[in-house]
C-alpha positions as CSV (number, residue, x, y, z in Angstrom):
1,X,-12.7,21.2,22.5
2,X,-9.0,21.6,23.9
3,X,-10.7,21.4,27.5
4,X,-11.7,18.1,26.7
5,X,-8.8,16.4,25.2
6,X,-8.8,17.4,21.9
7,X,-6.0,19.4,20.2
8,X,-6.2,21.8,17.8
9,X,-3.8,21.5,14.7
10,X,-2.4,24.7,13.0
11,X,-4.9,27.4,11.9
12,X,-6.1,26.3,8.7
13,X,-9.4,25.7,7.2
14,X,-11.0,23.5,7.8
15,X,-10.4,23.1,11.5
16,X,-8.7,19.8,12.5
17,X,-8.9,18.6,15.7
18,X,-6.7,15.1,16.9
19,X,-7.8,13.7,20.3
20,X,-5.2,13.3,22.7
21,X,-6.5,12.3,25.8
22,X,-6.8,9.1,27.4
23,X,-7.8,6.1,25.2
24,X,-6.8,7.6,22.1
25,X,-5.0,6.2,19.5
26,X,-1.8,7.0,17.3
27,X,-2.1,5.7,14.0
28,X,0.6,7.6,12.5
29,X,2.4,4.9,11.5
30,X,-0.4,3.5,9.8
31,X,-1.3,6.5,8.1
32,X,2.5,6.2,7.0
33,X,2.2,2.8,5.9
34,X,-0.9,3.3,4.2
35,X,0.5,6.1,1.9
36,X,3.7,3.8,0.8
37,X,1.5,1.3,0.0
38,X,-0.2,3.6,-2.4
39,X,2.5,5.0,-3.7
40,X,4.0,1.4,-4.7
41,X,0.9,0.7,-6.4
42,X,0.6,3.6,-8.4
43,X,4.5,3.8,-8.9
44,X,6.0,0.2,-9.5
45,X,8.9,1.6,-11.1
46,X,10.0,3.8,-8.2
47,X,9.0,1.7,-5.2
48,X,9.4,2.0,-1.1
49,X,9.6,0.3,1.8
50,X,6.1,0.2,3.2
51,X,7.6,0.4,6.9
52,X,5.4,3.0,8.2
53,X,8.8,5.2,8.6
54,X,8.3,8.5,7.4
55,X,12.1,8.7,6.5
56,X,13.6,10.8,4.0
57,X,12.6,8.6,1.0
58,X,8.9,8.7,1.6
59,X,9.3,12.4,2.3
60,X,10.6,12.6,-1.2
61,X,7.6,10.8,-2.7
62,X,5.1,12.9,-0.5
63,X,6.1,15.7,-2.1
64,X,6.1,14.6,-5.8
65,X,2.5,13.1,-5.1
66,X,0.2,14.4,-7.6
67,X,-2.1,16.9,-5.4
68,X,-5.3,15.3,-7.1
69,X,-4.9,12.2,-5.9
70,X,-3.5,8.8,-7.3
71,X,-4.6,7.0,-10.5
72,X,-5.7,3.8,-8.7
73,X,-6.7,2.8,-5.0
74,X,-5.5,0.4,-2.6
75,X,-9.1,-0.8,-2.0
C-alpha cells in the first residue's frame, strides 16, 4: 500500500492507512471542528471554540472525553 500512496499510521490494530498521494485530501481540520462541535453539544456548560484548531483547550477536552462515546449526536 505505501508503494502506492498510502501511509501507514503507527502499528496498532487495526491497521490504518491515510492516503497521501496526489488528489488526496486533508480534513484534519474538519475532523477538529467536528469533535468541538460535539463536545459543545454534549457539554453546554464547558463550551469551545469550534475553530477546527486543535489548541490546548480542545486538547484538554479530548482527553476528558468519555471513551464510550458521547450521550447525544450531532446528526
Amino acid at each position: 500500500m505505501e508503494a502506492c500512496h498510502w501511509k501507514k499510521l503507527g502499528d496498532q490494530d487495526p491497521v490504518h492507512y491515510d492516503y497521501v498521494g496526489q488528489g488526496g485530501v486533508d480534513i484534519r481540520q474538519l475532523s477538529v471542528r467536528a469533535f468541538q462541535r460535539l463536545w459543545n453539544v454534549n457539554n453546554p456548560q464547558d463550551k469551545i471554540a469550534e475553530d477546527g484548531i486543535y489548541g490546548p483547550a480542545t486538547e484538554a477536552r479530548l482527553l476528558r472525553s468519555p471513551v464510550k462515546g458521547f450521550s447525544k449526536n450531532i446528526c
